[in-house]
Z-matrix of the N, CA and C atoms (Angstrom, degrees):
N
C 1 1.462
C 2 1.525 1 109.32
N 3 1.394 2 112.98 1 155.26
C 4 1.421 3 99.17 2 -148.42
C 5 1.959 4 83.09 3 -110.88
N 6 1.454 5 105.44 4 148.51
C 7 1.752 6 100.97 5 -169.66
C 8 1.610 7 96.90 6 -71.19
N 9 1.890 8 102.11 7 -174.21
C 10 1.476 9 92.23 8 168.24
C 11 1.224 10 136.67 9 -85.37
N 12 1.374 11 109.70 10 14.67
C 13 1.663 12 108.27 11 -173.39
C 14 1.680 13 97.46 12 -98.68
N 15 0.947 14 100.21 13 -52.82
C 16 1.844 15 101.38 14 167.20
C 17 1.308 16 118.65 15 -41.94
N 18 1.411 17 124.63 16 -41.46
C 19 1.308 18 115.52 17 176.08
C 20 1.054 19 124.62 18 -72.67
N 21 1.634 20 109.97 19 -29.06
C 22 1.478 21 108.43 20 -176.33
C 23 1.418 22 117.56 21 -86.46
N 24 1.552 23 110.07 22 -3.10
C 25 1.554 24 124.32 23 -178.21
C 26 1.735 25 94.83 24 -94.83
N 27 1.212 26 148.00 25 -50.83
C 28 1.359 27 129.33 26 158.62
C 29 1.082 28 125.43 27 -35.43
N 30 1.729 29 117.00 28 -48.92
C 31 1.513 30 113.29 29 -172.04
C 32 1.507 31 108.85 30 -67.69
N 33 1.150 32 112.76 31 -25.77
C 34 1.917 33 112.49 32 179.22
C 35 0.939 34 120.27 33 -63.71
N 36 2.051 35 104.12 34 -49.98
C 37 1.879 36 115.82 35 176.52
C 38 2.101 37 98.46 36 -47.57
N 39 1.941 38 97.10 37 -47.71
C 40 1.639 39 82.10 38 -154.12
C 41 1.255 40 104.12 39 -66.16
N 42 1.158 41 124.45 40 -27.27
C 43 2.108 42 118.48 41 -178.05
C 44 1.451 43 88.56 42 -47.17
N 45 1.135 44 112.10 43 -67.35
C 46 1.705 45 103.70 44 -160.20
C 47 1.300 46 126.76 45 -60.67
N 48 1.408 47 105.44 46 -43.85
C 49 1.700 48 96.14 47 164.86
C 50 2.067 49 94.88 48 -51.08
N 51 1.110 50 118.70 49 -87.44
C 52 1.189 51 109.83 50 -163.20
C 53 1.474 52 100.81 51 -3.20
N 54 1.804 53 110.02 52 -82.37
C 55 1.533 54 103.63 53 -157.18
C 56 1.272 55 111.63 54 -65.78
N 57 1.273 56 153.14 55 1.98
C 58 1.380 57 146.87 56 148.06
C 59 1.504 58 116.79 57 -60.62
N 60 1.648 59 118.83 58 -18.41
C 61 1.218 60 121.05 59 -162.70
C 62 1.581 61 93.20 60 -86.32
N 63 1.320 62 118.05 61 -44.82
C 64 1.168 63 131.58 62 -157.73
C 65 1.530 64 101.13 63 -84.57
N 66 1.576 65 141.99 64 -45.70
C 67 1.186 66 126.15 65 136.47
C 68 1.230 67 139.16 66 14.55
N 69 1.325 68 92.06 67 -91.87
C 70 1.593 69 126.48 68 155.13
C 71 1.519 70 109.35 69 -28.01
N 72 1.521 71 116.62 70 -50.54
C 73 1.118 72 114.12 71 -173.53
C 74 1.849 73 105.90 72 79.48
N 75 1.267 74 97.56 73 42.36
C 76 1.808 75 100.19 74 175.69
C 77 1.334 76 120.64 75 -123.15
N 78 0.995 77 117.35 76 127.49
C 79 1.932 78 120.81 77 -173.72
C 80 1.799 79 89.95 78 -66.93
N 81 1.570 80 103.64 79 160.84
C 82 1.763 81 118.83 80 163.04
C 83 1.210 82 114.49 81 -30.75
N 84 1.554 83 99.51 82 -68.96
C 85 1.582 84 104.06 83 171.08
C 86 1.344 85 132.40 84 -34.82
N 87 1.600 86 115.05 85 -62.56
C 88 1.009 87 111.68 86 169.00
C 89 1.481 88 136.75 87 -31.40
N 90 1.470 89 95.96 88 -63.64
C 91 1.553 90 94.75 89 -167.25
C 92 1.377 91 102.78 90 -93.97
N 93 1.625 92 138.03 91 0.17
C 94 1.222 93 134.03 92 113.28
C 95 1.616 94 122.80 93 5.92
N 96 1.755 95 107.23 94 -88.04
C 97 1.037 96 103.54 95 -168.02
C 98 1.597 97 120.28 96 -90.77
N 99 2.033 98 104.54 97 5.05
C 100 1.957 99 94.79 98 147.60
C 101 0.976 100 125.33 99 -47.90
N 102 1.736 101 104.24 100 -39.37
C 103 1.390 102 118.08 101 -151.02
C 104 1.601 103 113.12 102 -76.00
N 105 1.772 104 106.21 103 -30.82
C 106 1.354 105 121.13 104 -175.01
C 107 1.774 106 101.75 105 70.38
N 108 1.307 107 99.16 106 39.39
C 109 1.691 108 105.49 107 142.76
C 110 1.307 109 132.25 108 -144.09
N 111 0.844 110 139.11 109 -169.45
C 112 1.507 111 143.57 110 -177.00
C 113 1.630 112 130.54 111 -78.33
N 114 1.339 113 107.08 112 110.29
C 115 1.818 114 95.52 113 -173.25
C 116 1.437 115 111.16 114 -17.10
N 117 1.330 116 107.06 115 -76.86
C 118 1.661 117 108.94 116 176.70
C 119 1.255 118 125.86 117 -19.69
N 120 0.807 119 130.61 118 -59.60
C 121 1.329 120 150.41 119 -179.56
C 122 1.675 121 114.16 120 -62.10
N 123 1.489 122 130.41 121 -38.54
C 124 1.350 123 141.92 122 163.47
C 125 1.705 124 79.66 123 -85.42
N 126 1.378 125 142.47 124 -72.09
C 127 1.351 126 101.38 125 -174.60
C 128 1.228 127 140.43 126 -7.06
N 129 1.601 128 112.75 127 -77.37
C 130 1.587 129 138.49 128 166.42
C 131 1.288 130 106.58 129 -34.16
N 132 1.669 131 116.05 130 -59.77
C 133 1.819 132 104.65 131 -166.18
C 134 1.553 133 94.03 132 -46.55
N 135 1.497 134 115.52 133 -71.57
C 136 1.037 135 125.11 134 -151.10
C 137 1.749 136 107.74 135 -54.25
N 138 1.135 137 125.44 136 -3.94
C 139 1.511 138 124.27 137 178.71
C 140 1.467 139 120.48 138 -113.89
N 141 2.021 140 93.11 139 2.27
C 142 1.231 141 113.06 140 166.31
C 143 1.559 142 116.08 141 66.87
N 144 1.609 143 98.72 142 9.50
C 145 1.702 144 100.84 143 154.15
C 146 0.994 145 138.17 144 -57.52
N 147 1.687 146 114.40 145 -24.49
C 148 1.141 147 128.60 146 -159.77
C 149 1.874 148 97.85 147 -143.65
N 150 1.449 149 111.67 148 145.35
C 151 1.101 150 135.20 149 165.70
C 152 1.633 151 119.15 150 -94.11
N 153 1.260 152 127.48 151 103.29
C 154 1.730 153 125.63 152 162.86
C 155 1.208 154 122.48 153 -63.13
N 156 1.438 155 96.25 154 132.67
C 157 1.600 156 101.91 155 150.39
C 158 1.421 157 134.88 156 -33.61
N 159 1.546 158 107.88 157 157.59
C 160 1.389 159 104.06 158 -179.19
C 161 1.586 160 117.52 159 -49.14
N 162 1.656 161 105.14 160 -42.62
C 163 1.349 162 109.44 161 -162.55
C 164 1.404 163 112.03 162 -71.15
N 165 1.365 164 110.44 163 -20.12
C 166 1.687 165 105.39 164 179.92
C 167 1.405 166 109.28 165 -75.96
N 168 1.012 167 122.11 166 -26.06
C 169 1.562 168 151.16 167 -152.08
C 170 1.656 169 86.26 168 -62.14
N 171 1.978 170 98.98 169 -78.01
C 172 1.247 171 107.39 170 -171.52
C 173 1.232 172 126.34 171 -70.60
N 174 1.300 173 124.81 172 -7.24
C 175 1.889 174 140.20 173 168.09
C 176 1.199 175 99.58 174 -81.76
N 177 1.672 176 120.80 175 -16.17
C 178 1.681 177 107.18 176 -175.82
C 179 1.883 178 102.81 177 -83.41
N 180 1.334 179 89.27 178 -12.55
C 181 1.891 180 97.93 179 -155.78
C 182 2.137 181 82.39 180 -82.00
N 183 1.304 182 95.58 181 -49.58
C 184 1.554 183 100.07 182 -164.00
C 185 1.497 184 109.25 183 -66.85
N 186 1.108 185 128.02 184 -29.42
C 187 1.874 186 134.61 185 170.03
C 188 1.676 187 106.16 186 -66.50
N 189 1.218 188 128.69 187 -45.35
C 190 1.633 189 135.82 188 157.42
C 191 0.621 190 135.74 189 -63.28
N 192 1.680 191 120.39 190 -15.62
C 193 1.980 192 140.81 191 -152.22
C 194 1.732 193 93.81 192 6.92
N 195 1.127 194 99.70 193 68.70
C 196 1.560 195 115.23 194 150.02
C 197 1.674 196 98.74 195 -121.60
N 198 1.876 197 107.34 196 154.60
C 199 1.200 198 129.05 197 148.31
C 200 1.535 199 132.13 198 -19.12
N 201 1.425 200 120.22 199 127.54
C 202 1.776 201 119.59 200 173.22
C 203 1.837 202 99.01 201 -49.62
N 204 1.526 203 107.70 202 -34.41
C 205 1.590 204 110.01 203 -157.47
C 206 1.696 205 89.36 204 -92.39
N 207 1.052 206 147.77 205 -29.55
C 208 1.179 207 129.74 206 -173.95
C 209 1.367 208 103.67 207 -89.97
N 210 0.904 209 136.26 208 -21.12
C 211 1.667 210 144.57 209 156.19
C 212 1.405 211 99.71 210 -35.75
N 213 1.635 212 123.29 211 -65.45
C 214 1.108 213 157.69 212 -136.45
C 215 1.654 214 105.86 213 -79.34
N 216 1.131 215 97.28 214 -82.28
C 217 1.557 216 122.49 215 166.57
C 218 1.538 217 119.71 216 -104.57
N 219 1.022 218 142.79 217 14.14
C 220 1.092 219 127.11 218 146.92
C 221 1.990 220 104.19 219 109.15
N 222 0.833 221 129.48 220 163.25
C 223 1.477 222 129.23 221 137.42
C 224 1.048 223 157.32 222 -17.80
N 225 1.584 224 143.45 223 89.20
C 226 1.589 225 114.29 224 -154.38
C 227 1.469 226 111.89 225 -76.60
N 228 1.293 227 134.54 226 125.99
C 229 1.457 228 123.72 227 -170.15
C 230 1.612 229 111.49 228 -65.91
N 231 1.328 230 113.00 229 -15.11
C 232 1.520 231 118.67 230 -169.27
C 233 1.664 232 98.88 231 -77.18
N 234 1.192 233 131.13 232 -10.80
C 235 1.441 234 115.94 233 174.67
C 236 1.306 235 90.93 234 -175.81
N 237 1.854 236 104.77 235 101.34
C 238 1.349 237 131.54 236 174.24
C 239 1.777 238 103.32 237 -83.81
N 240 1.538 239 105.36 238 -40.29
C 241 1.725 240 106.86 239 -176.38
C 242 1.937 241 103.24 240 -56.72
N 243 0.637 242 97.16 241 -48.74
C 244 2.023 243 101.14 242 -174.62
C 245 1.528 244 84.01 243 -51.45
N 246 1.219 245 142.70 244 -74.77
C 247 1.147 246 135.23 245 -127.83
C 248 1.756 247 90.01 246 -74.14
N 249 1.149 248 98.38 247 -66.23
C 250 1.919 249 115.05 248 -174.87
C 251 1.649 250 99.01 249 -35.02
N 252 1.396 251 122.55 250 -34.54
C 253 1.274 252 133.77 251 171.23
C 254 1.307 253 119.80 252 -51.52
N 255 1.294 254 120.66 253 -60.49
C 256 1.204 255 141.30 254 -159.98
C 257 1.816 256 110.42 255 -79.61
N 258 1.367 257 95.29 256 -27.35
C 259 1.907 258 111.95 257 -171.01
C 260 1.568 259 94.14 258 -75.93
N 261 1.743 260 119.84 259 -41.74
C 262 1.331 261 112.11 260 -156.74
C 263 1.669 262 90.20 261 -103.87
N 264 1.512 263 143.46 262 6.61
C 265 1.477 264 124.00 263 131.27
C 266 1.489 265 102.34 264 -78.86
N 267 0.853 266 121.95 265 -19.35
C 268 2.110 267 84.40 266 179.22
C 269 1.114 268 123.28 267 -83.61
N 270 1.588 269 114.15 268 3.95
C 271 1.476 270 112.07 269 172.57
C 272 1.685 271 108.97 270 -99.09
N 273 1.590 272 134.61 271 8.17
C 274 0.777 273 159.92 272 -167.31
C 275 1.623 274 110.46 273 -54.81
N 276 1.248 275 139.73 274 -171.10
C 277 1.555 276 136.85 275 136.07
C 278 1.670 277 75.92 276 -96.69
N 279 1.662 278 113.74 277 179.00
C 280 1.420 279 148.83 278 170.89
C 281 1.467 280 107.34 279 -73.39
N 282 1.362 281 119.91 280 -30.55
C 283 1.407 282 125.36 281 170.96
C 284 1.800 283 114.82 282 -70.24
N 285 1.207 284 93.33 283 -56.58
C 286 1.496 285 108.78 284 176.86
C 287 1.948 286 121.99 285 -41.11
N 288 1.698 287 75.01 286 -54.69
C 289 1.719 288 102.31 287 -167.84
C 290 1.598 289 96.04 288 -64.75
N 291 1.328 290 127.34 289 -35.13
C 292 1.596 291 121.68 290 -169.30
C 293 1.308 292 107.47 291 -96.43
N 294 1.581 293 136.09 292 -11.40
C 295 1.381 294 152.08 293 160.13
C 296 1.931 295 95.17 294 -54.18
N 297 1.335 296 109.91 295 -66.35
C 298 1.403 297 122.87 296 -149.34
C 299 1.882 298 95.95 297 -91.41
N 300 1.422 299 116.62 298 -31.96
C 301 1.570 300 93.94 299 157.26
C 302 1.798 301 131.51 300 -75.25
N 303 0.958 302 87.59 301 -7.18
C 304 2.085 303 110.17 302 170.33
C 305 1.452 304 100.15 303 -59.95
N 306 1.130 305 110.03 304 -69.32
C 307 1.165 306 124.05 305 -165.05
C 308 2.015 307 119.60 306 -70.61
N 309 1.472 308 108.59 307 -50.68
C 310 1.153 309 105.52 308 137.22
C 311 1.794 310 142.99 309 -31.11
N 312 1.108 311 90.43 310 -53.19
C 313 1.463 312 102.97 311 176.59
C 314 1.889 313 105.62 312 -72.47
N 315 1.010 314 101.55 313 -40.04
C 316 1.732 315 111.29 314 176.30
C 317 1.552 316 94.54 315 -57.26
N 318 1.374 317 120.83 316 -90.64
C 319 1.391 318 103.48 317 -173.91
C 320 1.345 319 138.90 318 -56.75
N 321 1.409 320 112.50 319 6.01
C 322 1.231 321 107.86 320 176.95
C 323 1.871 322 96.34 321 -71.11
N 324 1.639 323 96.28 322 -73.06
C 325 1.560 324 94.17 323 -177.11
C 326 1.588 325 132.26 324 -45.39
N 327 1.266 326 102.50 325 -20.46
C 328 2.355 327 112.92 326 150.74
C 329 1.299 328 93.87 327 -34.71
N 330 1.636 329 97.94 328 -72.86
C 331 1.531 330 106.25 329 -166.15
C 332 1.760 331 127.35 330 -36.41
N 333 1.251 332 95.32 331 -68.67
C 334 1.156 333 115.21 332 175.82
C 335 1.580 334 117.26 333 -58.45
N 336 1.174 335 125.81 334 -15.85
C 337 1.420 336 129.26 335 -178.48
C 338 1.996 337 91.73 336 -102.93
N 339 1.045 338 134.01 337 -14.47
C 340 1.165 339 125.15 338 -174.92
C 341 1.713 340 96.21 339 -92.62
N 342 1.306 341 124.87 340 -22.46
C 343 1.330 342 121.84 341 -172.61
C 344 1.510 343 114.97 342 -77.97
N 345 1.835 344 96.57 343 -43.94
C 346 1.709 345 96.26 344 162.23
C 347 1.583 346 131.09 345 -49.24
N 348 1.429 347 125.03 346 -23.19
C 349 1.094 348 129.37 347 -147.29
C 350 1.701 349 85.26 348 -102.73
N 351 1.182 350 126.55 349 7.84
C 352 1.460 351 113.57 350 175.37
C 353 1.272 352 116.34 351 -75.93
C-alpha cells in the first residue's frame, strides 16, 4: 500500500500528465501507444492510482518536451513565458534553436538598454 505522501505525489504527476495529454491534444490511446502501454494503465497514472517508472517518466517529459522537474512538480507560476519559451526551443532542430536564441538574447539586451535610457 502506497503511504500518503506517495499517493498524493502520483495524483499530482497524474493531473499533469492528464493536462499535458490534453494540450497535446492526445486521446489515452494515443499517447498510450507512444508510450507502448495500455490505455488502462495511462488511465491509472493519470487517476494517480498508479505510480510510473522511471522510463515512462522520462518518455513522458520527451513526448511534451517539457522538463523531468516540471513533469515532477509542476510549473513555476512566477514565469510561465520562460517555460512556454523553452518547450517551443526544444522542439527546434539545433540549428534553429541557436538561430532563435541569438536573436532572443539580442532583444533582450534592446530591451534592457532601452530601460536604462529612462
Amino acid at each position: 500500500m502506497l503511504d500518503e505522501a506517495k499517493k498524493k505525489m502520483c495524483a499530482e504527476v497524474g493531473q499533469r500528465v492528464w493536462q499535458y495529454r490534453k494540450e497535446a491534444g492526445l486521446t489515452k490511446e494515443a499517447l498510450a501507444e507512444q508510450m507502448d502501454i495500455t490505455s488502462q494503465y495511462l488511465n491509472d497514472i493519470e487517476q494517480g492510482k498508479k505510480c510510473m517508472s522511471m522510463a515512462y517518466f522520462i518518455r513522458l517529459g520527451q513526448i511534451f518536451h517539457i522538463s523531468l522537474d516540471t513533469l515532477a512538480w509542476g510549473e513555476l507560476p512566477e514565469d510561465p513565458a520562460a517555460d512556454q519559451m523553452l518547450r517551443r526551443l526544444r522542439k527546434m532542430s539545433p540549428e534553429d534553436r541557436q538561430m532563435a536564441v541569438h536573436m532572443i538574447l539580442s532583444a533582450a539586451r534592446a530591451v534592457e538598454a532601452m530601460g536604462t535610457e529612462k
